[in-house]
C-alpha positions as a Markdown table, in Angstrom:
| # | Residue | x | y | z |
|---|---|---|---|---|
| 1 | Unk | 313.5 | 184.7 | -15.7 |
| 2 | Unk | 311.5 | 187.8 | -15.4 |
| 3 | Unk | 307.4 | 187.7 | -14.2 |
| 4 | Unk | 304.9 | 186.2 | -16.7 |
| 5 | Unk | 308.0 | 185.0 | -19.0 |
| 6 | Unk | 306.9 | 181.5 | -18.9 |
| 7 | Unk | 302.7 | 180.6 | -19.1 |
| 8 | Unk | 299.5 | 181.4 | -20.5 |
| 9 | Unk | 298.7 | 184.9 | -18.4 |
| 10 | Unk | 295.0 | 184.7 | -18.6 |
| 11 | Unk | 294.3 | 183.0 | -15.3 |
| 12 | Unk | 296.5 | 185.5 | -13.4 |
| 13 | Unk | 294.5 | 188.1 | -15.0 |
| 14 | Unk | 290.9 | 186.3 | -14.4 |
| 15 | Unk | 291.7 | 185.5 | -10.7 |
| 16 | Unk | 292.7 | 189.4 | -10.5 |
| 17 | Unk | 289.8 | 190.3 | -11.7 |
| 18 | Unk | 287.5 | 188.5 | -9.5 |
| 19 | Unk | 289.8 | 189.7 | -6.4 |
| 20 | Unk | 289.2 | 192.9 | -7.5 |
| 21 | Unk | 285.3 | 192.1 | -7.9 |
| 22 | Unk | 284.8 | 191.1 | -4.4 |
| 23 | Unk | 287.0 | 193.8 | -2.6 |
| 24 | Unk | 284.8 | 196.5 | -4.4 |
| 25 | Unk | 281.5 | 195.1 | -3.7 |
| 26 | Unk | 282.4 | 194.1 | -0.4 |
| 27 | Unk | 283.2 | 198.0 | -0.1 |
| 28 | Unk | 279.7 | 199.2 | -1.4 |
| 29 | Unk | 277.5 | 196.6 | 0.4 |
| 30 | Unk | 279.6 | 197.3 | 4.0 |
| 31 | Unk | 278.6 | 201.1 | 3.3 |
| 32 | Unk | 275.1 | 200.6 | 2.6 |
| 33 | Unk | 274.4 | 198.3 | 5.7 |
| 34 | Unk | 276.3 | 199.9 | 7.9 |
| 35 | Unk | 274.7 | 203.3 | 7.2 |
| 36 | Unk | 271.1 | 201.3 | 7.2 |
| 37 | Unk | 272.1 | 199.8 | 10.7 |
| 38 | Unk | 274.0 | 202.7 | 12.8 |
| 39 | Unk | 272.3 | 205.2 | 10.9 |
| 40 | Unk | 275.5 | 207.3 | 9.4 |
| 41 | Unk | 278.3 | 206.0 | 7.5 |
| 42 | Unk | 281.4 | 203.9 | 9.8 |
| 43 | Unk | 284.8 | 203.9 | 7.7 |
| 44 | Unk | 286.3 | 200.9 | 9.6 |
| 45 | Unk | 282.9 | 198.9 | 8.5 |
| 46 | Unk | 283.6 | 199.9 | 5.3 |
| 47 | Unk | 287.3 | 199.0 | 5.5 |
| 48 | Unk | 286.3 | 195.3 | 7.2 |
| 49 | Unk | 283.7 | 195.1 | 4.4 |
| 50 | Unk | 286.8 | 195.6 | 1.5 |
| 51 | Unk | 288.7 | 192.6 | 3.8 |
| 52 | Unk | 285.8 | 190.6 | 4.0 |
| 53 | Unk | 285.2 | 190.7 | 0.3 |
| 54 | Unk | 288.9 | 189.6 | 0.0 |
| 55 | Unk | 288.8 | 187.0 | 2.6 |
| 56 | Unk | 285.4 | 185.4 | 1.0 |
| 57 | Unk | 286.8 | 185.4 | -2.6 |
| 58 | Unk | 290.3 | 184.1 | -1.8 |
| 59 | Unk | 289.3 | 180.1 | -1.6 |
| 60 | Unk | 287.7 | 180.4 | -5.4 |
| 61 | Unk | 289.2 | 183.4 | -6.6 |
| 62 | Unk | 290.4 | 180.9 | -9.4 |
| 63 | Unk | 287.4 | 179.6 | -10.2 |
| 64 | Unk | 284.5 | 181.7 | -10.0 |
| 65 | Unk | 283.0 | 183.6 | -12.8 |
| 66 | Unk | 283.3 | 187.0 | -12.0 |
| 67 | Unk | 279.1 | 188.0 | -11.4 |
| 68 | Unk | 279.9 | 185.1 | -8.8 |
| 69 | Unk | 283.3 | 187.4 | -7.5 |
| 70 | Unk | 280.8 | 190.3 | -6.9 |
| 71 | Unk | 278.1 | 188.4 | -5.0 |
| 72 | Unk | 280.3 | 187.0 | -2.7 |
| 73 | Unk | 281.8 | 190.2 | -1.9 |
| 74 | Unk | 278.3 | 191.0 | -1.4 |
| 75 | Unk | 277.3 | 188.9 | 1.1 |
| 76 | Unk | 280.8 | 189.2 | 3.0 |
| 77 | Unk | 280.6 | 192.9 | 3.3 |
| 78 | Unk | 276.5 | 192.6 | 4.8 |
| 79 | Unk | 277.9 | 189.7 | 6.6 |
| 80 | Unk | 280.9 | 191.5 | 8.2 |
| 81 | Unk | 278.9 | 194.4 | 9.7 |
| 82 | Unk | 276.0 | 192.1 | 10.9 |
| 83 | Unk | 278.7 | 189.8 | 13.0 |
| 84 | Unk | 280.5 | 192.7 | 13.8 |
| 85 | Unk | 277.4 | 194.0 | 16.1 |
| 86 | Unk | 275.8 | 190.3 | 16.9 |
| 87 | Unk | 279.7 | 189.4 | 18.6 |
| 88 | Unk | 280.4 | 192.9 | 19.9 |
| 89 | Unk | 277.1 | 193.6 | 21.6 |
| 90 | Unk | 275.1 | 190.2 | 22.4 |
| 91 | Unk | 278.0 | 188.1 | 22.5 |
| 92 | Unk | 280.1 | 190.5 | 24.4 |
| 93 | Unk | 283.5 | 189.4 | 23.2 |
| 94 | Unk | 286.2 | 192.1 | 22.8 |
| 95 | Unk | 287.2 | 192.4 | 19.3 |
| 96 | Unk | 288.1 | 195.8 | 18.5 |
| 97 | Unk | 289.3 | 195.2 | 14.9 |
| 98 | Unk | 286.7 | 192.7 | 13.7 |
| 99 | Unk | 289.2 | 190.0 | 13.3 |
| 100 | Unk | 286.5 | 187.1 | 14.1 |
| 101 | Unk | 283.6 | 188.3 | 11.8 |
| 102 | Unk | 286.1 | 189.0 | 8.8 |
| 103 | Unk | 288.2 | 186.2 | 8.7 |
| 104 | Unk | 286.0 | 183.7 | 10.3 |
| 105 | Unk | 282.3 | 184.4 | 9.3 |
| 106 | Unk | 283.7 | 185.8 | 5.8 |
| 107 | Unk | 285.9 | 182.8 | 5.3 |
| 108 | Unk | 283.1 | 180.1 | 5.7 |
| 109 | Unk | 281.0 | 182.2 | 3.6 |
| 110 | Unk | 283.6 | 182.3 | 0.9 |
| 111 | Unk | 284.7 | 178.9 | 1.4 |
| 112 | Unk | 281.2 | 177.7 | 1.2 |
| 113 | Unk | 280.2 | 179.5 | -2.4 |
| 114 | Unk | 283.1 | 178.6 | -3.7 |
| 115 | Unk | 282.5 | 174.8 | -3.5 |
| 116 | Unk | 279.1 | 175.6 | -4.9 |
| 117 | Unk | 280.1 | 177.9 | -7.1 |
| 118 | Unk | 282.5 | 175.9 | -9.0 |
């Protein structure tokens, strides 16, 4: 049986589409703050903002509409860079890859709008 052979391909499409959605505005809104906060432009922000978008989209990435994709991925990438600095400099806990804010801060988030999203 080959891929898609069996099946109605439009939700496979829709939950790529809001994937997609999230990762991309998780990407722009992770630039913007983290130029605004450090004051010049931080690639691995940006790169935690595109996982963070990914991270908060993946509970409802089935069910969301997709202006809902892109706000979460909003919020995630802001959210990333401000937990990334609140746990690295007042909380003092060593976490050189931003493990904690991405996948915990960005999964509640996620987890969060998607049961109020849906």
């Amino acid at each position: 049986m080959r891929f898609g052979a069996v099946g109605d391909p439009g939700p496979v499409s829709f939950t790529l589409v809001t994937t997609c959605l999230a990762a991309a505005a998780g990407i722009v809104s992770a630039h913007f703050t983290s130029t605004l906060m450090q004051g010049k432009p931080d690639l691995s922000m940006v790169l935690n903002g595109c996982l963070a978008g990914l991270v908060g989209i993946t509970a409802g990435a089935d069910t969301v509409s997709p202006l809902s994709a892109a706000i979460i991925g909003l919020v995630a990438g802001v959210l990333v860079v401000m937990a990334v600095i609140t746990i690295d400099t007042k909380l003092k806990i060593d976490d050189p890859v931003g493990a904690i804010s991405v996948h915990l801060v960005c999964g509640i988030w996620g987890l969060w709008q998607s049961a109020s999203s849906a």
